[in-house]
The first five atom37 places (N, CA, C, CB, O) and aatype in JSON, in Angstrom:
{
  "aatype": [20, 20, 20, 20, 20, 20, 20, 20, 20, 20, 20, 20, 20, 20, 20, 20, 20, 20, 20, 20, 20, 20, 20, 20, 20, 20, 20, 20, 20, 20, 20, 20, 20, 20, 20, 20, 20, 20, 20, 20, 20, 20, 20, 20, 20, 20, 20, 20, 20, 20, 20, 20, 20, 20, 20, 20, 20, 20, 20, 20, 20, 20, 20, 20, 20, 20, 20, 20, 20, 20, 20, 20, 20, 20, 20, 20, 20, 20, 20, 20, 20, 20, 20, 20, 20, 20, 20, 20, 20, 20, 20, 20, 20, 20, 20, 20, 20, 20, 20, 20, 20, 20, 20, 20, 20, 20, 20, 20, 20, 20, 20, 20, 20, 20, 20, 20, 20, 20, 20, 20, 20, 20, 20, 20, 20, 20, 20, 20, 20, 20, 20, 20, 20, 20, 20, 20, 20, 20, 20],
  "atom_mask": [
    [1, 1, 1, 1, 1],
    [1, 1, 1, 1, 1],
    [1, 1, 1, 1, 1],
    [1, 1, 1, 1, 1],
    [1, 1, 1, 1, 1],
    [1, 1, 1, 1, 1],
    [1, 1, 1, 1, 1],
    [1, 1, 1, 1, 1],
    [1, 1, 1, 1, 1],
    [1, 1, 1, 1, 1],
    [1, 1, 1, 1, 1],
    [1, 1, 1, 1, 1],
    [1, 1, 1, 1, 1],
    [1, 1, 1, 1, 1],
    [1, 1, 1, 1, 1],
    [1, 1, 1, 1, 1],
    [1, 1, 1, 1, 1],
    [1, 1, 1, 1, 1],
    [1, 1, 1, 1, 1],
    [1, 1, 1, 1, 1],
    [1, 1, 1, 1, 1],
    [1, 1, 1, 1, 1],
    [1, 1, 1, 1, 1],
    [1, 1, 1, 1, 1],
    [1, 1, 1, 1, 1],
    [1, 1, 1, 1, 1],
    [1, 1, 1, 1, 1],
    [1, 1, 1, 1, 1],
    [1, 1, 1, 1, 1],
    [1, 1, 1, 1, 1],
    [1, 1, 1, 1, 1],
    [1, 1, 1, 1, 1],
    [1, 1, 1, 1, 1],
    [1, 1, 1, 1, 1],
    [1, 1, 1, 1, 1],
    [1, 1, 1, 1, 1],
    [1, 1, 1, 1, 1],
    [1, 1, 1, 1, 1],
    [1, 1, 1, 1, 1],
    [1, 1, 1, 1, 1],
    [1, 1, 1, 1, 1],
    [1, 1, 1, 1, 1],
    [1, 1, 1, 1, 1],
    [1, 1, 1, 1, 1],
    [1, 1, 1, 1, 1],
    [1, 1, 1, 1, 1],
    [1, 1, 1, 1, 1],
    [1, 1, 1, 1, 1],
    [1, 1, 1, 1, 1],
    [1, 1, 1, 1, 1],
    [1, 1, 1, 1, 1],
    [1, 1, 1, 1, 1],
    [1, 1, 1, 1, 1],
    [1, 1, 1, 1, 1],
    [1, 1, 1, 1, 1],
    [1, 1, 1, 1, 1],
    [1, 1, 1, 1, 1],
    [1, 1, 1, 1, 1],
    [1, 1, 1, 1, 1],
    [1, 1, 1, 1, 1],
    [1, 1, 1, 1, 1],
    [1, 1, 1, 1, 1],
    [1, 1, 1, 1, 1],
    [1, 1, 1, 1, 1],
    [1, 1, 1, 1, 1],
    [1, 1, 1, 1, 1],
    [1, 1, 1, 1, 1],
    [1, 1, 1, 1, 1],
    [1, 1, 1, 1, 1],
    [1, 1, 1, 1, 1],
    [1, 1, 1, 1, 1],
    [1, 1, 1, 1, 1],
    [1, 1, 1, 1, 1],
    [1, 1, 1, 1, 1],
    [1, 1, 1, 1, 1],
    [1, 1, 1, 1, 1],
    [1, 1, 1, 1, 1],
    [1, 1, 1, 1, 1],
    [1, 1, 1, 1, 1],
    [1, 1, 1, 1, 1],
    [1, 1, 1, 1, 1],
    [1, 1, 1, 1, 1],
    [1, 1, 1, 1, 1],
    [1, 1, 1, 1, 1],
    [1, 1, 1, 1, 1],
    [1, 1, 1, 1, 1],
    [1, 1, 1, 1, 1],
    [1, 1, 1, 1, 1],
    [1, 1, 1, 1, 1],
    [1, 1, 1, 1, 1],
    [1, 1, 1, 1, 1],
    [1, 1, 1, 1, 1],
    [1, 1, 1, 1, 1],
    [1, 1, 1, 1, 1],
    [1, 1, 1, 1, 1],
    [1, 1, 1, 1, 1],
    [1, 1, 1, 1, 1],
    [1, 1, 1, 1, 1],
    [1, 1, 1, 1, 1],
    [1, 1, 1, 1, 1],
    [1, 1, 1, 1, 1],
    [1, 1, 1, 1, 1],
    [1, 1, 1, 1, 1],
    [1, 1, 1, 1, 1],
    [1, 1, 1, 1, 1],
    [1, 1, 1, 1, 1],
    [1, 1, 1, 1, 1],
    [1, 1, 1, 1, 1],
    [1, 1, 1, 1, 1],
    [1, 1, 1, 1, 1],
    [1, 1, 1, 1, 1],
    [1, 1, 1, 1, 1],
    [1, 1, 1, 1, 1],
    [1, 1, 1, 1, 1],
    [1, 1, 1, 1, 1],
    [1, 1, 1, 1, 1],
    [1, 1, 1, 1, 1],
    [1, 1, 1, 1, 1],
    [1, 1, 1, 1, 1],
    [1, 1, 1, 1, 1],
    [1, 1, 1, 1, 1],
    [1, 1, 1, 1, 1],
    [1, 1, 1, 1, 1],
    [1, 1, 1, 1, 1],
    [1, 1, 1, 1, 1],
    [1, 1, 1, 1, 1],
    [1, 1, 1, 1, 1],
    [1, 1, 1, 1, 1],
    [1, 1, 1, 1, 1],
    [1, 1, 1, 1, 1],
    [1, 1, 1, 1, 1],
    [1, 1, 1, 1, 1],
    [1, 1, 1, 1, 1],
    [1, 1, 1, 1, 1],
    [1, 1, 1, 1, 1],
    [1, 1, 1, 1, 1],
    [1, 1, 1, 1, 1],
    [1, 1, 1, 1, 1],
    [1, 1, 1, 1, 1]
  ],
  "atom_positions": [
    [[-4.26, -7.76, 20.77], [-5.36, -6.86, 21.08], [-4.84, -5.52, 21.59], [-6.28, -7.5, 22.11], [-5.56, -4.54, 21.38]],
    [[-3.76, -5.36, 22.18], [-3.31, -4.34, 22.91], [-2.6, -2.93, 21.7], [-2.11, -5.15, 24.03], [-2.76, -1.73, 21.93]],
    [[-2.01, -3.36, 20.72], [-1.93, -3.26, 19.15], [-3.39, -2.13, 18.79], [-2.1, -5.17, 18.31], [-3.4, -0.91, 18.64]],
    [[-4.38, -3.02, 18.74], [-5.58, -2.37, 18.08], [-5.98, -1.13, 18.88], [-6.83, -3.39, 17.99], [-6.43, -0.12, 18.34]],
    [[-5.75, -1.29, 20.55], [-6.23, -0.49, 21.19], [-5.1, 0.87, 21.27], [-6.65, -1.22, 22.43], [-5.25, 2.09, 21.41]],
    [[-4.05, 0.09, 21.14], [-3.03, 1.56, 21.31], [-3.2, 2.42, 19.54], [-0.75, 0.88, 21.72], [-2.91, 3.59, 19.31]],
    [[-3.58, 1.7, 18.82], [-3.81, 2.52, 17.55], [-5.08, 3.12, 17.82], [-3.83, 1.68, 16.16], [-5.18, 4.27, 17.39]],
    [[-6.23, 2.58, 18.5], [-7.13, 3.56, 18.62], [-6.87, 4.75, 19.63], [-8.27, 2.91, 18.92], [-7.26, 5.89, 19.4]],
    [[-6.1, 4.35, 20.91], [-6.08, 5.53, 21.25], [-5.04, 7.05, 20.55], [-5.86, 5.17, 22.53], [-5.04, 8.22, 20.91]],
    [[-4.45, 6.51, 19.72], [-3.69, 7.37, 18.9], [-4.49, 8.34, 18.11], [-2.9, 6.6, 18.03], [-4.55, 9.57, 18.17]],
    [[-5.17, 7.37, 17.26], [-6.25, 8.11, 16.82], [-7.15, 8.91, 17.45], [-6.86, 7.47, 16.33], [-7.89, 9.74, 16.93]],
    [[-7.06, 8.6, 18.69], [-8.2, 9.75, 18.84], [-7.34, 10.7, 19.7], [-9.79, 9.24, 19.68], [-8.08, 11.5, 20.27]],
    [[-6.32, 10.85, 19.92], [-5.51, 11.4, 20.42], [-5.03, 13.0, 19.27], [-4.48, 10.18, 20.72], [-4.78, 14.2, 19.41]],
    [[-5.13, 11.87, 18.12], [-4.71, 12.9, 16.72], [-5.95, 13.38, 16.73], [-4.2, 12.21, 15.06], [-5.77, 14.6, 16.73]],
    [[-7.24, 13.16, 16.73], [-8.18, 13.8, 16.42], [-8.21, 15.13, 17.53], [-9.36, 12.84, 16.36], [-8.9, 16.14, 17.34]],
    [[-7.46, 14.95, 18.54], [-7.76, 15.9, 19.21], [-5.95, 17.04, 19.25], [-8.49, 15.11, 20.78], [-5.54, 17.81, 20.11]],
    [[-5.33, 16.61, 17.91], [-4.72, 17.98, 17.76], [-2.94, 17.39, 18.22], [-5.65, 19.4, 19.07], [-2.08, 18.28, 18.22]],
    [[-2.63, 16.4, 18.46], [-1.8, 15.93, 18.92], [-0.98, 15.29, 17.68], [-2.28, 15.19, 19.94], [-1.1, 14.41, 16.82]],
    [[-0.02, 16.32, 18.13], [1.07, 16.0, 16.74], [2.15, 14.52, 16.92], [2.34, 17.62, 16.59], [2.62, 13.8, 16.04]],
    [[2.24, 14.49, 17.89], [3.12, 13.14, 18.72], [2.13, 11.95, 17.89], [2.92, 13.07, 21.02], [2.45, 11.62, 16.75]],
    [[1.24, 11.49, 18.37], [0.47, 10.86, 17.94], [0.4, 10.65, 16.6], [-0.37, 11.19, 18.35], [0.84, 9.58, 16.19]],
    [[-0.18, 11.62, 15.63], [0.21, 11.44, 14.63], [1.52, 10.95, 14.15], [-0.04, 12.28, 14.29], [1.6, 10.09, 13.27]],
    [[2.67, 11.53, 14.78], [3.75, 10.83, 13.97], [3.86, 9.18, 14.4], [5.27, 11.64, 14.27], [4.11, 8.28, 13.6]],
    [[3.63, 9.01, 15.76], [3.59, 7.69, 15.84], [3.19, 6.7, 14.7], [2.86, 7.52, 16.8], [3.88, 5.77, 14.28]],
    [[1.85, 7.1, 14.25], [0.72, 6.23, 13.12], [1.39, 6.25, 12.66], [-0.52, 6.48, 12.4], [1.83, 5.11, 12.53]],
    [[2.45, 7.58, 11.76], [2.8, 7.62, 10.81], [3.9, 6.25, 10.56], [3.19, 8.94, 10.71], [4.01, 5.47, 9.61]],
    [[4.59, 6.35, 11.83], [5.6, 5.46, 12.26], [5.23, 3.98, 11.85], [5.81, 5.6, 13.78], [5.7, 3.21, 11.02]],
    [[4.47, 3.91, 12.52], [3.71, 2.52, 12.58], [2.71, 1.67, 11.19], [2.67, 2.83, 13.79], [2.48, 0.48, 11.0]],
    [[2.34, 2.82, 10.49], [1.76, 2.22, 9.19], [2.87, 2.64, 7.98], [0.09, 2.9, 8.87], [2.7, 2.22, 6.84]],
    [[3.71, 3.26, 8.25], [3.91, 3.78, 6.44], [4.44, 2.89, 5.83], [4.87, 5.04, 6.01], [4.51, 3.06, 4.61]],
    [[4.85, 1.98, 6.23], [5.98, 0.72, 5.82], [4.97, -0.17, 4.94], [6.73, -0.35, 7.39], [5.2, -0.61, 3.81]],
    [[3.87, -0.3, 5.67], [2.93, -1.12, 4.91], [1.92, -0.22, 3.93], [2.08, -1.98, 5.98], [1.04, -0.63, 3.18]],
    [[2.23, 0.75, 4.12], [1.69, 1.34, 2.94], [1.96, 1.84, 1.88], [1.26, 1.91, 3.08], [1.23, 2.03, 0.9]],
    [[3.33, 2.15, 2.11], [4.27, 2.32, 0.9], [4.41, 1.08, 0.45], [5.64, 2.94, 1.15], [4.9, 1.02, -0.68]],
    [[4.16, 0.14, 0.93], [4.34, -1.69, -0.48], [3.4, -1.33, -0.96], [4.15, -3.75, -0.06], [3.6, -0.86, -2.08]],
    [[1.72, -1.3, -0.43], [0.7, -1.49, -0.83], [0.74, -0.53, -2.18], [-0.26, -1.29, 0.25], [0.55, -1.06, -3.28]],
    [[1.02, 1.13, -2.06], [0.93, 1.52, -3.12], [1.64, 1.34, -4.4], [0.89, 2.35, -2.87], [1.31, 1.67, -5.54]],
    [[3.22, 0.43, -3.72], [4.36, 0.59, -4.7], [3.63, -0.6, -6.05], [6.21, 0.02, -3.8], [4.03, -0.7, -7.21]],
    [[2.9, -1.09, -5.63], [2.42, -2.09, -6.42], [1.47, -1.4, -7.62], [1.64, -3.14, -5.46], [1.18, -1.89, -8.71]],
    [[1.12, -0.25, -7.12], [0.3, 0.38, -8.36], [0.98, 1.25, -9.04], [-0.92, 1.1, -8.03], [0.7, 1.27, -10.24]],
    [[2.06, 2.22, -8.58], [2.77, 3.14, -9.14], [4.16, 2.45, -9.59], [2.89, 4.31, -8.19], [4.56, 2.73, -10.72]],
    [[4.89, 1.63, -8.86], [5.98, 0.94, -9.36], [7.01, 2.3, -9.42], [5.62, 0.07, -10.88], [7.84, 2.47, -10.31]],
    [[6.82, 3.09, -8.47], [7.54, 4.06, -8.57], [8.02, 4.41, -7.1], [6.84, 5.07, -9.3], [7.15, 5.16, -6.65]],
    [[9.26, 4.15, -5.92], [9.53, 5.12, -5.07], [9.11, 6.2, -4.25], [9.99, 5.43, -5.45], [8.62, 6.36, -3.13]],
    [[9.65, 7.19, -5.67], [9.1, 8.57, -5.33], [7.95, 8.97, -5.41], [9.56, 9.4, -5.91], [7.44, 9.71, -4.57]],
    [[7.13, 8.37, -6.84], [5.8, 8.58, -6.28], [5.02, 7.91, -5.27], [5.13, 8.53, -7.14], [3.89, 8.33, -5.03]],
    [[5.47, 6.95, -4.67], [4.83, 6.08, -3.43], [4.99, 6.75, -2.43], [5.38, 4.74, -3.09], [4.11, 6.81, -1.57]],
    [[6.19, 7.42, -2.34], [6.31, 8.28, -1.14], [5.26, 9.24, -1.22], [7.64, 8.96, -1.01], [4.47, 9.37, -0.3]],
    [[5.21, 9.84, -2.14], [4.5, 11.25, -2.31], [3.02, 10.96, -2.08], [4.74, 11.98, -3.87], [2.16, 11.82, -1.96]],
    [[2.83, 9.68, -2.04], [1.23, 9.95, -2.56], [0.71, 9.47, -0.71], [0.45, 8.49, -4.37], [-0.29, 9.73, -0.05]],
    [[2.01, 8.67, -0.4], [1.4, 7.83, 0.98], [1.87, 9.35, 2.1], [2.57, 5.77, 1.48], [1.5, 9.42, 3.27]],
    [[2.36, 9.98, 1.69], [3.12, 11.13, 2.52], [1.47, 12.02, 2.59], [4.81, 12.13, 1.46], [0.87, 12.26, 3.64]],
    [[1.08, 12.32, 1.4], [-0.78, 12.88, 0.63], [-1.49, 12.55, 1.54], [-1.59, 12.07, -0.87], [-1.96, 13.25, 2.44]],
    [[-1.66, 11.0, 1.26], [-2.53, 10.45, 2.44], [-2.11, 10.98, 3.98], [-2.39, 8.8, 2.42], [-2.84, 11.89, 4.38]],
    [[-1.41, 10.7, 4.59], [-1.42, 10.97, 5.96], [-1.61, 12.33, 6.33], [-0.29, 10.54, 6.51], [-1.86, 12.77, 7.45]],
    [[-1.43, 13.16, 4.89], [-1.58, 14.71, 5.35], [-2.73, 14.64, 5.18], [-0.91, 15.94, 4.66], [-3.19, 15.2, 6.18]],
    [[-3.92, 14.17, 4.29], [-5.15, 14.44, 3.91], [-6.26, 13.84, 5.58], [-5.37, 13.48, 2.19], [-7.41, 14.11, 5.95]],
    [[-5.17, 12.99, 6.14], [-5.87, 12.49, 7.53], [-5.74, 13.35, 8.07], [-5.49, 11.41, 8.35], [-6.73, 14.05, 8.26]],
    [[-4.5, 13.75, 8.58], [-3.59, 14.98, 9.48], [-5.08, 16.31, 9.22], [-1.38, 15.59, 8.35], [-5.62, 16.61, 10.28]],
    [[-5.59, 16.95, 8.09], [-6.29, 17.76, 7.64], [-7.24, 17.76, 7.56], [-6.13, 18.01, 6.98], [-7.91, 18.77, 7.33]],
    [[-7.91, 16.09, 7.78], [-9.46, 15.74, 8.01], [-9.92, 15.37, 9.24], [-9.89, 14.7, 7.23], [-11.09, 14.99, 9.34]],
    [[-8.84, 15.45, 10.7], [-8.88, 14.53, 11.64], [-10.21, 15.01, 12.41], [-7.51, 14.47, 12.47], [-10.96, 14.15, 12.88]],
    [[-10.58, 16.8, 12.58], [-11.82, 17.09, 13.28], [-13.14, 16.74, 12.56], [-11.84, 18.52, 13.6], [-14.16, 17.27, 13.01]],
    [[-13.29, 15.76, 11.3], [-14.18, 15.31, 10.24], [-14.61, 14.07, 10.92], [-13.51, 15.1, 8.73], [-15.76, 13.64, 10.87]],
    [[-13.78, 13.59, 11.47], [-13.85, 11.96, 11.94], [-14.56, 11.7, 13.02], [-12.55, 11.31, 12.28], [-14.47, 12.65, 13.79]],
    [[-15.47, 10.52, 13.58], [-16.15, 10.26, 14.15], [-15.27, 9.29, 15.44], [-17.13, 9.82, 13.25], [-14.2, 8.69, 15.39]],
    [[-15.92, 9.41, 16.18], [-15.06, 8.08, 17.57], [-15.73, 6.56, 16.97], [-15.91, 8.38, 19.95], [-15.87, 5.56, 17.68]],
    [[-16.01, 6.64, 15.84], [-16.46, 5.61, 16.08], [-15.52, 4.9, 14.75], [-18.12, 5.62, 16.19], [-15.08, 3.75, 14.63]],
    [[-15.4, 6.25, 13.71], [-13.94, 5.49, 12.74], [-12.65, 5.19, 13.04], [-13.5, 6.2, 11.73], [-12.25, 5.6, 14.12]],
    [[-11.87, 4.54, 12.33], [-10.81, 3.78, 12.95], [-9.96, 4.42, 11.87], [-10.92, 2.04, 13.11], [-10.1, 4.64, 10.67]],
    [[-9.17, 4.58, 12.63], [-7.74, 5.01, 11.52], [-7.5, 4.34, 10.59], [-6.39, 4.98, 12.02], [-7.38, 5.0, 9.56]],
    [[-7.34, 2.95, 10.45], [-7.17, 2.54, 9.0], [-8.04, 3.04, 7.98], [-7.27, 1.2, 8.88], [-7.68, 3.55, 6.92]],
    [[-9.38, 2.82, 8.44], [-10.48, 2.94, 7.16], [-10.05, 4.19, 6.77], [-12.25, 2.9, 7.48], [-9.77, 4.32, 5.58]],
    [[-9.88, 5.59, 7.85], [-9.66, 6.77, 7.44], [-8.32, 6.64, 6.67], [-9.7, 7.72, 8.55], [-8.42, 7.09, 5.53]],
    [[-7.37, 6.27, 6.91], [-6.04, 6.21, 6.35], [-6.55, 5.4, 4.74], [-4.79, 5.21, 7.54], [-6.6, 6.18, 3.79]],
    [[-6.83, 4.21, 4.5], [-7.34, 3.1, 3.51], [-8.19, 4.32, 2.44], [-8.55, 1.64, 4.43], [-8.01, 4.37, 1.23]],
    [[-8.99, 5.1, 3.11], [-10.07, 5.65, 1.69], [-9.51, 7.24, 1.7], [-12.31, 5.56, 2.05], [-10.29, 8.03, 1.16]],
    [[-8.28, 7.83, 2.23], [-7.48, 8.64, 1.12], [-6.52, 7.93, 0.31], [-6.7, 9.73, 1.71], [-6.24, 8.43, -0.78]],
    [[-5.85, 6.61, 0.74], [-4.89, 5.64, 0.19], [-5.42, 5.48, -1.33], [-4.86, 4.15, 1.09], [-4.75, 5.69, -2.34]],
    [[-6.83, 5.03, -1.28], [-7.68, 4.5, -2.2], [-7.44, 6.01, -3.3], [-9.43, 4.06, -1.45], [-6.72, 6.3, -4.26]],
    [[-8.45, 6.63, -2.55], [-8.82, 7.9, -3.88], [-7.06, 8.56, -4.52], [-10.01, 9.76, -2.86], [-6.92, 8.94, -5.68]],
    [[-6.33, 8.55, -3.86], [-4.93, 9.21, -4.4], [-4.47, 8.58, -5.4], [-3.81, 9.27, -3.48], [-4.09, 9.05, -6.48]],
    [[-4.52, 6.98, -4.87], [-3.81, 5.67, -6.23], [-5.11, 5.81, -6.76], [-3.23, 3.6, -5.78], [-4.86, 4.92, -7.57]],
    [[-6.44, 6.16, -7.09], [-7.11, 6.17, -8.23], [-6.84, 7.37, -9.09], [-8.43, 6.03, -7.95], [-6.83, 7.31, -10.32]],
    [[-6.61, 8.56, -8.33], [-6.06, 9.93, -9.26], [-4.88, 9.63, -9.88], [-5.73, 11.32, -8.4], [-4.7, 10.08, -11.01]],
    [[-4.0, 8.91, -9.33], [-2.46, 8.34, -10.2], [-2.75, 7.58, -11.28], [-1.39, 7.3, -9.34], [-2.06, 7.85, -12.26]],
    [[-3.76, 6.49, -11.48], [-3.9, 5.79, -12.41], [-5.09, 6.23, -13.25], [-3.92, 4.58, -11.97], [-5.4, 5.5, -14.19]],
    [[-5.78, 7.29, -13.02], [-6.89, 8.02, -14.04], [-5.61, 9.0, -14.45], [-8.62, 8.93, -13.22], [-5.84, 9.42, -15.58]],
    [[-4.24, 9.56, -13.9], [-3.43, 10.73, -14.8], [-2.51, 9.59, -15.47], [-2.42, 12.17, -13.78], [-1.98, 10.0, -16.5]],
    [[-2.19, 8.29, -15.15], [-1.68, 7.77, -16.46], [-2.36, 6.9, -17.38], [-0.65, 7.15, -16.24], [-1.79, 5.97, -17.94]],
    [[-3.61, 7.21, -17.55], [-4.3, 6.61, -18.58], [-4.51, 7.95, -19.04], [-5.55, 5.61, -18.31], [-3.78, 8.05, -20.03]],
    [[-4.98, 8.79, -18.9], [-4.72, 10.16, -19.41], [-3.42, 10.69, -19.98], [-4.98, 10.95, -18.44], [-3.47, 11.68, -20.7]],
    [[-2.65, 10.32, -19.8], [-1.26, 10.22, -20.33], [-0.48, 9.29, -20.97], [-0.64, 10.4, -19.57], [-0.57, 8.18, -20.45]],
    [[0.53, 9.39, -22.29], [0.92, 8.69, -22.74], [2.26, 8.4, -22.45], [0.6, 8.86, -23.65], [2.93, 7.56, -23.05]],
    [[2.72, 9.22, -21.39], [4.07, 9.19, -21.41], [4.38, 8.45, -20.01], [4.7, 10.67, -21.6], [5.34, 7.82, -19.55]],
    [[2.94, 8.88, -19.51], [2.91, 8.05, -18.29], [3.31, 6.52, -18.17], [1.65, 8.13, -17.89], [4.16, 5.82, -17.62]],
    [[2.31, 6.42, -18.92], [1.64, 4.95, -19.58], [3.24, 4.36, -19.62], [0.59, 5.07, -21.53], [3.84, 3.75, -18.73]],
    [[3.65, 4.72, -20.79], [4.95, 4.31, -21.26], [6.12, 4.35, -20.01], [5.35, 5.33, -22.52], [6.49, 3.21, -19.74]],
    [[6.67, 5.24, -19.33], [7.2, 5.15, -18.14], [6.7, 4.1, -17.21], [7.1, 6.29, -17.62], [7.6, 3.31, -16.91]],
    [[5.56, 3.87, -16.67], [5.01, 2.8, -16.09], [5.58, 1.54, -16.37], [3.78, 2.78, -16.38], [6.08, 0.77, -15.54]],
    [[5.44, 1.32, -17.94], [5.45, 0.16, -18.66], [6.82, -0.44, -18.38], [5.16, 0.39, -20.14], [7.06, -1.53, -17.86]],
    [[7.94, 0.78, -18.96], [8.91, 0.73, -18.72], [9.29, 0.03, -17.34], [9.2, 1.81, -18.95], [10.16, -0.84, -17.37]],
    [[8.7, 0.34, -16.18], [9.68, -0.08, -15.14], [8.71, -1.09, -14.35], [10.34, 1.27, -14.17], [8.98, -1.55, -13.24]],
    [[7.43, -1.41, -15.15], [7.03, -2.67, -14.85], [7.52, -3.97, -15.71], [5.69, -2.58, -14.89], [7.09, -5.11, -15.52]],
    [[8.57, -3.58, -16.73], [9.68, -4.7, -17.33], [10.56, -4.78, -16.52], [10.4, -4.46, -18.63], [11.15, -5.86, -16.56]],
    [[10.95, -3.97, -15.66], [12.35, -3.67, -14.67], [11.88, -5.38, -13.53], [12.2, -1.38, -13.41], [12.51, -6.4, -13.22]],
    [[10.57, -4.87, -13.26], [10.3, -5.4, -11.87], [8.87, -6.51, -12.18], [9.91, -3.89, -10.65], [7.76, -6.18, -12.58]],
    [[9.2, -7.44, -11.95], [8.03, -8.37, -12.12], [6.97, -8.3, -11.15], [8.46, -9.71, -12.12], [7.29, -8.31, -9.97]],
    [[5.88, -8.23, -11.44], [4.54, -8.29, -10.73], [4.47, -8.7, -9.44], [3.68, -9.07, -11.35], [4.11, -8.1, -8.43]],
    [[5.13, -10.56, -9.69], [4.69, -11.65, -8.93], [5.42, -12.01, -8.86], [3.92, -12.41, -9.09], [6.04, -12.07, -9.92]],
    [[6.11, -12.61, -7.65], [7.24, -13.51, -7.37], [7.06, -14.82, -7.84], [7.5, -13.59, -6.0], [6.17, -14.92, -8.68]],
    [[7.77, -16.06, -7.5], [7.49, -17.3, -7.9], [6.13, -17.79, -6.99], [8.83, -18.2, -7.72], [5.24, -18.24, -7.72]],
    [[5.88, -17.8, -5.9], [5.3, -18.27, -5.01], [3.91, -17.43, -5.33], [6.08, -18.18, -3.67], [2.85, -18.06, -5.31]],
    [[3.89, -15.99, -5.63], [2.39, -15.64, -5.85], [2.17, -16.19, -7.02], [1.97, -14.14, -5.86], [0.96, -16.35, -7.23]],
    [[3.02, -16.63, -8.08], [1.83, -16.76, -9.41], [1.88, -18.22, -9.51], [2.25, -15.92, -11.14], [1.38, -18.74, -10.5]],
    [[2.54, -19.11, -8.42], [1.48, -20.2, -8.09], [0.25, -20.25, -7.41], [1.97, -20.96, -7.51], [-0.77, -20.92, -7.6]],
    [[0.63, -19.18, -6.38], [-0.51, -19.27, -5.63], [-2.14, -18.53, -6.44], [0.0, -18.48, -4.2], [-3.35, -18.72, -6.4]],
    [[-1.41, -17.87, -6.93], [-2.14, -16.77, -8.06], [-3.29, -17.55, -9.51], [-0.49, -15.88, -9.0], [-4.44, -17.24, -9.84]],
    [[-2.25, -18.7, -10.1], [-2.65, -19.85, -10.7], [-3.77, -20.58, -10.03], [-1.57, -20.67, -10.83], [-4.47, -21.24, -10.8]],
    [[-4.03, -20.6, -9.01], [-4.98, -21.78, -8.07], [-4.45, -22.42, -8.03], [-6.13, -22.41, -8.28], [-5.11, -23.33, -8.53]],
    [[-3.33, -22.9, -7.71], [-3.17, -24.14, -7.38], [-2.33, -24.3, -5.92], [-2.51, -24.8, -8.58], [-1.13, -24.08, -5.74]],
    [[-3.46, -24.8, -4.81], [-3.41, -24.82, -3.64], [-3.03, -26.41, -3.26], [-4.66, -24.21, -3.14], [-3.48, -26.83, -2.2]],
    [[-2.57, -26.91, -3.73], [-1.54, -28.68, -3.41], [-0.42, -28.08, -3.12], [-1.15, -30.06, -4.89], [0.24, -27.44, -3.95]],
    [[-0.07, -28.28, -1.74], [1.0, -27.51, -1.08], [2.51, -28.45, -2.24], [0.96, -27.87, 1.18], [3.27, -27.8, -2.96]],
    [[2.56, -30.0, -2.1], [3.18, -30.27, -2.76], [3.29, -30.03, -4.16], [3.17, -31.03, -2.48], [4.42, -29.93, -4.63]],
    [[2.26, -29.91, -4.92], [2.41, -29.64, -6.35], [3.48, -28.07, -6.48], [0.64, -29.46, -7.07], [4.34, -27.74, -7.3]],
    [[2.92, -27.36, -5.21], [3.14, -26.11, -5.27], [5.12, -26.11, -5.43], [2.32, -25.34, -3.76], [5.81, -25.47, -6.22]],
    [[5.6, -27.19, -4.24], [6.84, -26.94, -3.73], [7.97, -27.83, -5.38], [6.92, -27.85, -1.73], [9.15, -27.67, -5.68]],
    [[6.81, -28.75, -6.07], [7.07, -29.41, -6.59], [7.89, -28.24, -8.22], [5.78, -30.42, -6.51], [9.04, -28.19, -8.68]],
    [[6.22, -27.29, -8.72], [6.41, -26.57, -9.13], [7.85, -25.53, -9.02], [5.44, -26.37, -8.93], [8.4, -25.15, -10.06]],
    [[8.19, -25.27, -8.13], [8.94, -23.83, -7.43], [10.23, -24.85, -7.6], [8.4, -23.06, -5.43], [11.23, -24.15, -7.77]],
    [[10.48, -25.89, -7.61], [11.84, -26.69, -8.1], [12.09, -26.2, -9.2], [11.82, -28.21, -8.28], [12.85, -25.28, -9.52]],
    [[11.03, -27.24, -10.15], [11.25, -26.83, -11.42], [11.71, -25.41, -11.98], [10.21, -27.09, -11.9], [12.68, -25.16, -12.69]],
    [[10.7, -24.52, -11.45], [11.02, -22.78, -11.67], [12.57, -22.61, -11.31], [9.98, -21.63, -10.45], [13.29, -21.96, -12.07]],
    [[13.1, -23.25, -10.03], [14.29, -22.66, -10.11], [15.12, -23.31, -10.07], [14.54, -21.91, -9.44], [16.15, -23.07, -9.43]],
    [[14.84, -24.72, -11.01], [16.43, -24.93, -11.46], [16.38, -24.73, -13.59], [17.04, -27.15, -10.74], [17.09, -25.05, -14.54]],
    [[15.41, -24.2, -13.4], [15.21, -23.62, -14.9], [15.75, -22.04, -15.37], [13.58, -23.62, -15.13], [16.3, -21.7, -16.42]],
    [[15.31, -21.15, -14.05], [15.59, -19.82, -13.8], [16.98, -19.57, -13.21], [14.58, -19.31, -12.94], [17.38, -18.41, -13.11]],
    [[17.8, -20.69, -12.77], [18.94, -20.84, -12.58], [19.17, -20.49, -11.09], [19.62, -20.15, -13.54], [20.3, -20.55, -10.61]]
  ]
}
């Protein structure tokens, strides 16, 4: 609980112009937000760039915000609209597309354990039973 409250008072700390603060958040969420996006861009540099976007688009909206929003949601719905502008410019693009493609052969989706879990199939043993097989097949 102490977690939730020191992120709120950050936030409202940033809302009131406090650059410390801000970097803290920054500190404290980017790790999990750079996975979250790397999963749509499959790209690094653009994960950086876009989660770097976001925190500036907070950083630039912070006197917009209410005491009553919470930094994630504010952080979560520039997160949102940026990875939707990335994936409306590579469907708009073909080269995109193809680069994408490319280095989603590099890197698989799903580990072993999500695309059981992913499959439905929640029998913890079937599950462990499964994940043998996978890896004395996968070597």
């Amino acid at each position: 609980m102490a977690f939730f409250k020191q992120i709120a008072n950050l936030f409202k700390r940033l809302r009131k112009d406090d650059e410390k603060a801000f970097s803290e958040l920054f500190e404290l969420h980017f790790e999990q937000v750079f996975n979250f996006v790397m999963k749509y861009t499959k790209s690094e540099t653009k994960s950086k760039t876009l989660v770097k976007n976001a925190f500036k688009q907070v950083w630039l909206s912070r006197h917009t915000y209410k005491s009553s929003d919470s930094f994630e949601s504010c952080l979560a719905e520039a997160v949102e609209s940026l990875v939707a502008e990335f994936l409306e410019e590579v469907a708009a693009n073909e080269k995109l597309q193809y680069d994408l493609w490319l280095t989603m052969q590099k890197q698989p989706l799903l580990n072993k354990q999500q695309e059981i879990t992913m499959a439905g199939l929640h029998n913890e043993a079937l599950q462990h039973e499964l994940l043998a097989k996978l890896s004395t097949i996968e070597g």
